[in-house]
Biopython code that builds the backbone (N, CA, C, O; Angstrom):
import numpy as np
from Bio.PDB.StructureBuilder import StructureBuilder

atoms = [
    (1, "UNK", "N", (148.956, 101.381, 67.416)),
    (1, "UNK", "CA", (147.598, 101.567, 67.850)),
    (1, "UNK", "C", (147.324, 100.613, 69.017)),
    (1, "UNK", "O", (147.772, 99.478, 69.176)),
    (2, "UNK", "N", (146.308, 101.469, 69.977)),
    (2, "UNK", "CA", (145.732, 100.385, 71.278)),
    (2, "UNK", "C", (145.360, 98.918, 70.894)),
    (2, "UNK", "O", (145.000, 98.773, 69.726)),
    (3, "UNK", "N", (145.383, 97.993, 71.555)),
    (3, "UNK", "CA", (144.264, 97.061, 71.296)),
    (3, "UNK", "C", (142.767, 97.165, 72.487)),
    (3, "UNK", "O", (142.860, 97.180, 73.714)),
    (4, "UNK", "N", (141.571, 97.220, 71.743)),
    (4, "UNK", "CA", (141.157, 97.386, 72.268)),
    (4, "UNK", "C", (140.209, 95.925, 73.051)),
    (4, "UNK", "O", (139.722, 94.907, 72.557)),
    (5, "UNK", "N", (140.275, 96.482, 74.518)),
    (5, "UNK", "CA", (139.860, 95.347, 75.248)),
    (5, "UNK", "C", (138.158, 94.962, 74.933)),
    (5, "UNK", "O", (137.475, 95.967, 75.130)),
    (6, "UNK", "N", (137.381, 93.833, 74.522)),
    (6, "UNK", "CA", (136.354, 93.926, 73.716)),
    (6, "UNK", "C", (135.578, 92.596, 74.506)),
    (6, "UNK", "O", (134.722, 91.871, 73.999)),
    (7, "UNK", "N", (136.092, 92.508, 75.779)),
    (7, "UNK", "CA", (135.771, 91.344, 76.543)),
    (7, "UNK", "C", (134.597, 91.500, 77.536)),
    (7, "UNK", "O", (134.786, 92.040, 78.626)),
    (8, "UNK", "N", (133.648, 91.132, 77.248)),
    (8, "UNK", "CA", (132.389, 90.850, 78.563)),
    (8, "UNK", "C", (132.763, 90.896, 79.453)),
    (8, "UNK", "O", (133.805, 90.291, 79.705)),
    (9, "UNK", "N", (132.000, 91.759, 80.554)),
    (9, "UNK", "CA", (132.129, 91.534, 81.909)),
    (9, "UNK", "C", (132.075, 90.102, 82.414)),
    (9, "UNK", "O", (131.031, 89.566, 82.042)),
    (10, "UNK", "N", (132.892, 89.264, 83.175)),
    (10, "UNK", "CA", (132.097, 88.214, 83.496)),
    (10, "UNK", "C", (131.080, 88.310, 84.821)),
    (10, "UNK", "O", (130.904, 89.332, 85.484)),
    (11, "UNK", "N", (130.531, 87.174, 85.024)),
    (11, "UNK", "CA", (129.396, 87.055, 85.991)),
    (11, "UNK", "C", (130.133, 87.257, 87.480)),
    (11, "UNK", "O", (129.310, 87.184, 88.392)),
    (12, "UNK", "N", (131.220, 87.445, 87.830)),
    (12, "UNK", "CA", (131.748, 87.602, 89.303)),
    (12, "UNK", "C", (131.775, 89.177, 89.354)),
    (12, "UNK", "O", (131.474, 89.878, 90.319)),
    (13, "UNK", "N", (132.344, 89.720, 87.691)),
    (13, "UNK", "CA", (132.466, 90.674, 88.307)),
    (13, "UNK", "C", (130.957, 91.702, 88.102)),
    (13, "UNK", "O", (130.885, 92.822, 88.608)),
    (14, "UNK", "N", (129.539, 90.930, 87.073)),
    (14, "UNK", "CA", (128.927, 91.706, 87.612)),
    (14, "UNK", "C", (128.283, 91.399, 88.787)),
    (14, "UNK", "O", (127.241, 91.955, 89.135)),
    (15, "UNK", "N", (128.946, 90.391, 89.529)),
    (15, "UNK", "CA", (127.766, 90.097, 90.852)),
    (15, "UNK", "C", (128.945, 91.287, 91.410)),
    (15, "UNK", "O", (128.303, 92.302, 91.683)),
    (16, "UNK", "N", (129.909, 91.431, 91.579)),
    (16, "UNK", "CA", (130.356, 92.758, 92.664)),
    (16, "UNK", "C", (130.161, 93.565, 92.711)),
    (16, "UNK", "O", (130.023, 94.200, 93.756)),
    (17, "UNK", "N", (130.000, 94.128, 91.192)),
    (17, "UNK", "CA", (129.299, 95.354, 90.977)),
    (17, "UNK", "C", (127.790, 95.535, 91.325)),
    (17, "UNK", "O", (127.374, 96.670, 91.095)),
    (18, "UNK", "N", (127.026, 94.791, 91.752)),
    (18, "UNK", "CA", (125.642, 94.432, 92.115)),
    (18, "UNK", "C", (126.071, 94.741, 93.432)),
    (18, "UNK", "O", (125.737, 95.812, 93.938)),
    (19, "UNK", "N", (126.915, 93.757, 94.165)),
    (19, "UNK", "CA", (127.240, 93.837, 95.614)),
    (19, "UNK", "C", (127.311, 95.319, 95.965)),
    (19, "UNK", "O", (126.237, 95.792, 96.336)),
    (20, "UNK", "N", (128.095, 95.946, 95.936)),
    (20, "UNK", "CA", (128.708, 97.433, 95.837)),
    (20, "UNK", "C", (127.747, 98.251, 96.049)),
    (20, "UNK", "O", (127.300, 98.784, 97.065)),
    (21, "UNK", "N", (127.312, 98.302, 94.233)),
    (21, "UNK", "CA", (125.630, 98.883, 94.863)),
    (21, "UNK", "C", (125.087, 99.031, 95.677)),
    (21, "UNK", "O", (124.865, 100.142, 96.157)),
    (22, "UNK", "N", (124.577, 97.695, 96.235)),
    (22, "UNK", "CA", (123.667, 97.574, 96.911)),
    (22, "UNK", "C", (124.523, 97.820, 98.364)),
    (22, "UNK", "O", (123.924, 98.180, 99.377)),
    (23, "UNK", "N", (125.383, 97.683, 98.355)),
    (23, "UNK", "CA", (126.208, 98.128, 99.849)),
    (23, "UNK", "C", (125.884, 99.871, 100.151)),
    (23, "UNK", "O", (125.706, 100.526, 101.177)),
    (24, "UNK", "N", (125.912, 100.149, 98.901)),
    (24, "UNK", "CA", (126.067, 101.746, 98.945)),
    (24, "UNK", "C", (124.826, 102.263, 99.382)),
    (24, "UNK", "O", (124.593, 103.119, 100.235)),
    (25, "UNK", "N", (123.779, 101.358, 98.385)),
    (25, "UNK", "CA", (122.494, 101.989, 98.514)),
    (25, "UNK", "C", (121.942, 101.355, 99.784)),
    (25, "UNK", "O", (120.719, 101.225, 99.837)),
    (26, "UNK", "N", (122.678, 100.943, 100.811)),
    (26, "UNK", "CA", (122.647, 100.146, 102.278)),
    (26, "UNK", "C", (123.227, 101.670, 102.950)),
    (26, "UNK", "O", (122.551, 102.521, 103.527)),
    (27, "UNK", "N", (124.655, 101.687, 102.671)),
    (27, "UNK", "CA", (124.785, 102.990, 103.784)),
    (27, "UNK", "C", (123.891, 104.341, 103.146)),
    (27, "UNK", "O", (123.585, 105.118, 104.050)),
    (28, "UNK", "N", (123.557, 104.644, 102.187)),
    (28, "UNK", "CA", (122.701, 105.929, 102.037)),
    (28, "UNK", "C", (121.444, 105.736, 102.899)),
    (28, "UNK", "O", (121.002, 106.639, 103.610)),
    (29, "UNK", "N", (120.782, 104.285, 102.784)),
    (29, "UNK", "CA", (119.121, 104.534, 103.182)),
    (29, "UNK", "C", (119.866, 104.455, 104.956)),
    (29, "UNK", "O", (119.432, 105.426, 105.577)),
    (30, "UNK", "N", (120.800, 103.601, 105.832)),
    (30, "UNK", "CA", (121.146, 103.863, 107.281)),
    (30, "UNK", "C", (121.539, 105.698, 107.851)),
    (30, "UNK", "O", (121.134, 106.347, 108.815)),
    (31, "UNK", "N", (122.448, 106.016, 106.767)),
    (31, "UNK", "CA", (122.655, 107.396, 106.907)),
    (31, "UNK", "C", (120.785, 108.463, 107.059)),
    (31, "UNK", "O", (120.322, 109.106, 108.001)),
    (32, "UNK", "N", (120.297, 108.210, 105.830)),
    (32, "UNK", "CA", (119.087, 108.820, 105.905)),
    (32, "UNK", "C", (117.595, 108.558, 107.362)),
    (32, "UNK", "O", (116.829, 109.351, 107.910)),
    (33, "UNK", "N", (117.794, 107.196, 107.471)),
    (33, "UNK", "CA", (116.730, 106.641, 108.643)),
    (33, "UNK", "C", (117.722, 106.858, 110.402)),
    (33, "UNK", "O", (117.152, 106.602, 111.462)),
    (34, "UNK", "N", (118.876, 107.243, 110.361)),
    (34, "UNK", "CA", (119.562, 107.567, 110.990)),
    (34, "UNK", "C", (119.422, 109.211, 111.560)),
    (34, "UNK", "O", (119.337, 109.715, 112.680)),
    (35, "UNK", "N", (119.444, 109.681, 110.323)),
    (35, "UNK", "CA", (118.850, 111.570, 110.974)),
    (35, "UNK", "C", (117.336, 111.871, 110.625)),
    (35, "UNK", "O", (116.847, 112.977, 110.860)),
    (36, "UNK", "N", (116.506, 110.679, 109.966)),
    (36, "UNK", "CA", (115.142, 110.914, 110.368)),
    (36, "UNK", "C", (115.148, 110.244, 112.320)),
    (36, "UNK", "O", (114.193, 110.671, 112.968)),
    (37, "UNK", "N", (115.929, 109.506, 112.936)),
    (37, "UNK", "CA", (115.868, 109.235, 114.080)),
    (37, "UNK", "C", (116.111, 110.234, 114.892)),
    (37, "UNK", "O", (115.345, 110.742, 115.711)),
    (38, "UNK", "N", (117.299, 110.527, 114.623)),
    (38, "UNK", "CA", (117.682, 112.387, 115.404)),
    (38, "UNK", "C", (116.744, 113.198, 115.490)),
    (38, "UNK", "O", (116.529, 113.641, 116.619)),
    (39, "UNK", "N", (115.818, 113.700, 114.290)),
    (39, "UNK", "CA", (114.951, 114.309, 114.384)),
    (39, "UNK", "C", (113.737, 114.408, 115.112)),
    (39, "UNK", "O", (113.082, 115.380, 115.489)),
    (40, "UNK", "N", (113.549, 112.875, 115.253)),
    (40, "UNK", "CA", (111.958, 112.268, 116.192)),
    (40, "UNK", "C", (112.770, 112.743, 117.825)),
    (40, "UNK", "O", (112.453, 113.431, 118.795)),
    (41, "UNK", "N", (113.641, 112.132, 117.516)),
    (41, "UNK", "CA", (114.206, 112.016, 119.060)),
    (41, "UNK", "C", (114.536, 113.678, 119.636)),
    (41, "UNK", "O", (114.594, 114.095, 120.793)),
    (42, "UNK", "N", (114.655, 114.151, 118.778)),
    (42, "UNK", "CA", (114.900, 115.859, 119.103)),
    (42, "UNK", "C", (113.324, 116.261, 119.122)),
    (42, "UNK", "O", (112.911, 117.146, 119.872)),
    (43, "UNK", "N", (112.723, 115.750, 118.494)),
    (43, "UNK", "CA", (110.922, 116.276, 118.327)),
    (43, "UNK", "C", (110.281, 116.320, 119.679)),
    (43, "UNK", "O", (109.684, 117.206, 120.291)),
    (44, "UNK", "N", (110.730, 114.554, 120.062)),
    (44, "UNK", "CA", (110.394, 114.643, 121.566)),
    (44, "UNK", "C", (110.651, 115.458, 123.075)),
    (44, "UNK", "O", (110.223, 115.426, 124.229)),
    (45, "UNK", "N", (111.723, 116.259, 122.180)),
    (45, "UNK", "CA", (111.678, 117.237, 123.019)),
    (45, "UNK", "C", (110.813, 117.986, 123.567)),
    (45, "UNK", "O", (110.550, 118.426, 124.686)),
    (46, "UNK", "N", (110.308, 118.048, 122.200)),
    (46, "UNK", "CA", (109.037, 119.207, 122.253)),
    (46, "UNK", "C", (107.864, 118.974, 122.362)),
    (46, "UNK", "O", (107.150, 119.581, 123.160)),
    (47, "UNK", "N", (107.401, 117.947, 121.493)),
    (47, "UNK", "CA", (105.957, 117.335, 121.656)),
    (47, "UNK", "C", (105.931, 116.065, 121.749)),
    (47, "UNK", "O", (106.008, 115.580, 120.620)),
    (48, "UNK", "N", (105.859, 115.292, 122.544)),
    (48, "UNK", "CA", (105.748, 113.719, 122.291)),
    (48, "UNK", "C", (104.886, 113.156, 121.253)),
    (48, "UNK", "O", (105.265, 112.470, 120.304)),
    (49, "UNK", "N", (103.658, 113.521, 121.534)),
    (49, "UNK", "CA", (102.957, 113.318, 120.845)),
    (49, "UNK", "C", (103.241, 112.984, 118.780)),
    (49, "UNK", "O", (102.859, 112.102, 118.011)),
    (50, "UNK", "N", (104.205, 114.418, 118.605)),
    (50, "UNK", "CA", (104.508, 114.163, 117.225)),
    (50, "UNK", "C", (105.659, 113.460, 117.445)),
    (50, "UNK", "O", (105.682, 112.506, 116.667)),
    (51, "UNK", "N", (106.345, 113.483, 117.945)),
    (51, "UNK", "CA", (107.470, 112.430, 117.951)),
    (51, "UNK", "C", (107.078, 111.217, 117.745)),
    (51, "UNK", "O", (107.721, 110.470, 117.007)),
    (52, "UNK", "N", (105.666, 110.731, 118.530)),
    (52, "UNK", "CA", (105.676, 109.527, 118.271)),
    (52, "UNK", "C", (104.790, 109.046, 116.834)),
    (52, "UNK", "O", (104.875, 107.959, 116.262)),
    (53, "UNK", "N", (104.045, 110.057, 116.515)),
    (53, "UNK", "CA", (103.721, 110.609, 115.062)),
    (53, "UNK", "C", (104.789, 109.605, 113.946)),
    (53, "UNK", "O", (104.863, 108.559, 113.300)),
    (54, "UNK", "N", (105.548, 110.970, 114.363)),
    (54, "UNK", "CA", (106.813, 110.799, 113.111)),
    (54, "UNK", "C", (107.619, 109.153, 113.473)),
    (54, "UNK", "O", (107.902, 108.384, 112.554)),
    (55, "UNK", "N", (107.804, 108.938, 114.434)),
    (55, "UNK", "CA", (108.160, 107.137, 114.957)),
    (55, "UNK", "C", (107.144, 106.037, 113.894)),
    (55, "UNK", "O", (107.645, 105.164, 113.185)),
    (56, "UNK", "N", (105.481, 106.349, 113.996)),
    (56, "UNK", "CA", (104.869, 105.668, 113.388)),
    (56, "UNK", "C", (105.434, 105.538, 111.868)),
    (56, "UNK", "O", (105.973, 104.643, 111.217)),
    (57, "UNK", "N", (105.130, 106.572, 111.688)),
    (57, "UNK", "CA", (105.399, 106.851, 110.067)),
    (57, "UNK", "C", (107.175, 106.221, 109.925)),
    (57, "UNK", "O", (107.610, 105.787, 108.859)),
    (58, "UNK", "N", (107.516, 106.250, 110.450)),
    (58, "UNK", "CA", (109.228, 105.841, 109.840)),
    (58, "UNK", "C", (108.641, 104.665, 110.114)),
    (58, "UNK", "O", (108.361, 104.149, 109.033)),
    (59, "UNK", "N", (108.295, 103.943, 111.048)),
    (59, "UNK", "CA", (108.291, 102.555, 111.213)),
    (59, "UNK", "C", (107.292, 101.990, 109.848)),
    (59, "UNK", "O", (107.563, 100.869, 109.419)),
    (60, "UNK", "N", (106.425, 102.583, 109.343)),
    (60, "UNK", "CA", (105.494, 102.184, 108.345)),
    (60, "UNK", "C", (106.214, 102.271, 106.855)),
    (60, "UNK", "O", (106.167, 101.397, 105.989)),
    (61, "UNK", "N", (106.838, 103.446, 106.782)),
    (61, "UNK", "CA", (108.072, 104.068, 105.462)),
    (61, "UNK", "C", (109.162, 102.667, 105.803)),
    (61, "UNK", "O", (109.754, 102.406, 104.756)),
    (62, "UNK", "N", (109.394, 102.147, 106.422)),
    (62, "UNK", "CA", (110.395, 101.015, 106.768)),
    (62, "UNK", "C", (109.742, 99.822, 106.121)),
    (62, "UNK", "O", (110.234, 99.307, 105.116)),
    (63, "UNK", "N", (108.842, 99.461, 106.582)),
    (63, "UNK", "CA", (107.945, 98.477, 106.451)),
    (63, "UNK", "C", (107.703, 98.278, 104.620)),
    (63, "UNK", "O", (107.803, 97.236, 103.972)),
    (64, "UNK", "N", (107.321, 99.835, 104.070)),
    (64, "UNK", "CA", (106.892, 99.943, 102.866)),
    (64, "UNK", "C", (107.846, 99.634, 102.233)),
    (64, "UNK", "O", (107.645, 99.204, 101.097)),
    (65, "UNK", "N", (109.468, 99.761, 102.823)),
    (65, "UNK", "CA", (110.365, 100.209, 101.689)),
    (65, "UNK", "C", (111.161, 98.613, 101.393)),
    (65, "UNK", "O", (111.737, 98.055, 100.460)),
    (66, "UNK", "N", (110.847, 98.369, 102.559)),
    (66, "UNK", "CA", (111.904, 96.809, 102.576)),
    (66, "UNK", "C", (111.233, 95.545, 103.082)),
    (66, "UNK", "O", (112.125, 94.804, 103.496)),
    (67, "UNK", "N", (110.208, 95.064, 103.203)),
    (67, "UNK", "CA", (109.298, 94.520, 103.488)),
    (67, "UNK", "C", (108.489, 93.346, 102.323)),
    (67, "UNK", "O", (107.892, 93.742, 101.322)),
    (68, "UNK", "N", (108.600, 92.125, 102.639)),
    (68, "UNK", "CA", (108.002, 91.711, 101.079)),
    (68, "UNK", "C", (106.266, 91.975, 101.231)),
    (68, "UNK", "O", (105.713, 92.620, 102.122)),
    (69, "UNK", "N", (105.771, 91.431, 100.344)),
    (69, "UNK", "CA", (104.745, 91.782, 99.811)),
    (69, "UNK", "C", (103.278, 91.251, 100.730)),
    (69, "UNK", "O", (102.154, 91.750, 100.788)),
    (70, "UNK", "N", (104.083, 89.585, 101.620)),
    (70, "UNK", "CA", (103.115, 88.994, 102.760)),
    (70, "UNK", "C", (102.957, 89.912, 104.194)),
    (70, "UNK", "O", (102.020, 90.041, 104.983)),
    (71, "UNK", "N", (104.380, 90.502, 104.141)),
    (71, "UNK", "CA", (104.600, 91.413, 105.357)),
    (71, "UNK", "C", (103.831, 92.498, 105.404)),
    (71, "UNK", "O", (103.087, 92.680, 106.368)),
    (72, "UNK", "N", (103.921, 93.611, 104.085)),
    (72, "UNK", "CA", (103.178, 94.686, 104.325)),
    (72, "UNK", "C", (101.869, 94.162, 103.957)),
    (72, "UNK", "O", (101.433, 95.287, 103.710)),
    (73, "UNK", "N", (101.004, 93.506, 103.743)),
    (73, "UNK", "CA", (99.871, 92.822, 103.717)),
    (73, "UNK", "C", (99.504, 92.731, 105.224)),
    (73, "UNK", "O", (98.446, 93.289, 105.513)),
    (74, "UNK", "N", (100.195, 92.121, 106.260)),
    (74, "UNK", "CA", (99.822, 92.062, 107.545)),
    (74, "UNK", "C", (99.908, 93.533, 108.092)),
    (74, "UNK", "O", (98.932, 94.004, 108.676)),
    (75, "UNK", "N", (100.811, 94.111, 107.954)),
    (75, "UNK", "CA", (101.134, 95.460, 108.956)),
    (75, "UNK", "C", (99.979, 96.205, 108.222)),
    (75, "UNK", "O", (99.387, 97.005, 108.947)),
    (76, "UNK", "N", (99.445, 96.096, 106.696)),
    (76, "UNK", "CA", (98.191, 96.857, 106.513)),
    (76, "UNK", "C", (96.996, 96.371, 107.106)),
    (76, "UNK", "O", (96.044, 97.147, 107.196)),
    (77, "UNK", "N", (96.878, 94.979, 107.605)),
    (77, "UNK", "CA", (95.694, 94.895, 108.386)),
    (77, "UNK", "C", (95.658, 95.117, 109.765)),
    (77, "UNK", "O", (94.646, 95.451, 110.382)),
    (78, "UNK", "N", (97.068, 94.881, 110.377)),
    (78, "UNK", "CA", (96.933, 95.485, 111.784)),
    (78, "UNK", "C", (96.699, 97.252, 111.781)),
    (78, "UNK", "O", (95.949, 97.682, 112.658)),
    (79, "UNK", "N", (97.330, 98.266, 110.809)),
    (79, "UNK", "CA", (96.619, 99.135, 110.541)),
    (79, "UNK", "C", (95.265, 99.412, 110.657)),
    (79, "UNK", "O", (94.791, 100.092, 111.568)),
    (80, "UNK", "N", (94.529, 98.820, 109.613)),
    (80, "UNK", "CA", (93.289, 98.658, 109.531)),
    (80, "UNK", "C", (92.204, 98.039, 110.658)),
    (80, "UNK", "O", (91.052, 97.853, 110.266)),
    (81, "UNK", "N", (92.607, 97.667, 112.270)),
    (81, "UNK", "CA", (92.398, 97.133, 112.535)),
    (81, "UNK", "C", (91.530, 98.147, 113.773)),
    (81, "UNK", "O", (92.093, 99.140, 114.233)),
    (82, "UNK", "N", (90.372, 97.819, 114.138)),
    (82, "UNK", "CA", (89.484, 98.958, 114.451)),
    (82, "UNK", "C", (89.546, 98.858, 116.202)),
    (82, "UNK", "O", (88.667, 98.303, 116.863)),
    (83, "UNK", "N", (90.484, 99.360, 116.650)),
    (83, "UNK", "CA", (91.235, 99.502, 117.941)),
    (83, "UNK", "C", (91.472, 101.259, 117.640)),
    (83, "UNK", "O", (91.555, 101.902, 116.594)),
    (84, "UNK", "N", (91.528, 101.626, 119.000)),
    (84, "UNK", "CA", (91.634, 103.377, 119.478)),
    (84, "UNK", "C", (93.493, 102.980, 119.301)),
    (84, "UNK", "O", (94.162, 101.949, 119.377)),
    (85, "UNK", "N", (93.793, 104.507, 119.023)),
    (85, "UNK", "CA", (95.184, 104.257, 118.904)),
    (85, "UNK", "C", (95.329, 105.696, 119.527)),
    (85, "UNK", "O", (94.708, 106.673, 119.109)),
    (86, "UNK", "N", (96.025, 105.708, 120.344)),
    (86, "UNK", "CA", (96.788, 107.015, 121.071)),
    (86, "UNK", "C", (98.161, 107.532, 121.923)),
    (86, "UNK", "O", (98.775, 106.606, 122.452)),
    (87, "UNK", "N", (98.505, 108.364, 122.046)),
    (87, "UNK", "CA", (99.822, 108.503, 122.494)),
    (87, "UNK", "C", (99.684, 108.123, 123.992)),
    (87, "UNK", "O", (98.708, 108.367, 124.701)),
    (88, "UNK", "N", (100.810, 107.492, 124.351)),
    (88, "UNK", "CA", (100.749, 106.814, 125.754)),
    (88, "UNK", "C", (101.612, 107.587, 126.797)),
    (88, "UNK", "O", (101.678, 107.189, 127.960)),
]
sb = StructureBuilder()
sb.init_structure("model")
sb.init_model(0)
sb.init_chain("A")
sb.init_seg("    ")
for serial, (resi, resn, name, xyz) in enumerate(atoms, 1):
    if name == "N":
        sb.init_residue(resn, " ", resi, " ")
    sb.init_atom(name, np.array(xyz, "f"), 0.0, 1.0, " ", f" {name:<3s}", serial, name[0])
structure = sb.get_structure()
């Protein structure tokens, strides 16, 4: 009969497995903000205007997604901030 291996991960190897992860879930979100870029940049083909639309919004979806908590606090008040905003 096997013996079976009944040993804890240790702490190196779950920090690699953490590492990894998070490497992975590094190239999925570059892959994804990568052909939302293609897309703006192909948009501008057509309308600037939404191109620069869709620019805002990724730059804000950026902000939201990876951003600590003092950061998107500021970028919501420069938001909020009662200035005309228009395509240039």
């Amino acid at each position: 009969m096997a013996e079976v291996d009944d040993r804890r991960p240790t702490q190196a190897h779950r920090s690699h497995v953490a590492d990894a992860w998070r490497e992975a879930q590094d190239a999925e979100a570059a892959a994804y903000v990568g052909e939302r870029v293609d897309r703006i940049i192909k948009s501008g083909e057509r309308d600037d205007e939404m191109a620069h639309n869709d620019e805002d919004k990724l730059l804000a979806d950026l902000v939201d997604s990876y951003a600590p908590p003092e950061v998107k606090a500021h970028v919501a008040r420069l938001a909020a901030a009662p200035f005309a905003r228009w395509c240039a």
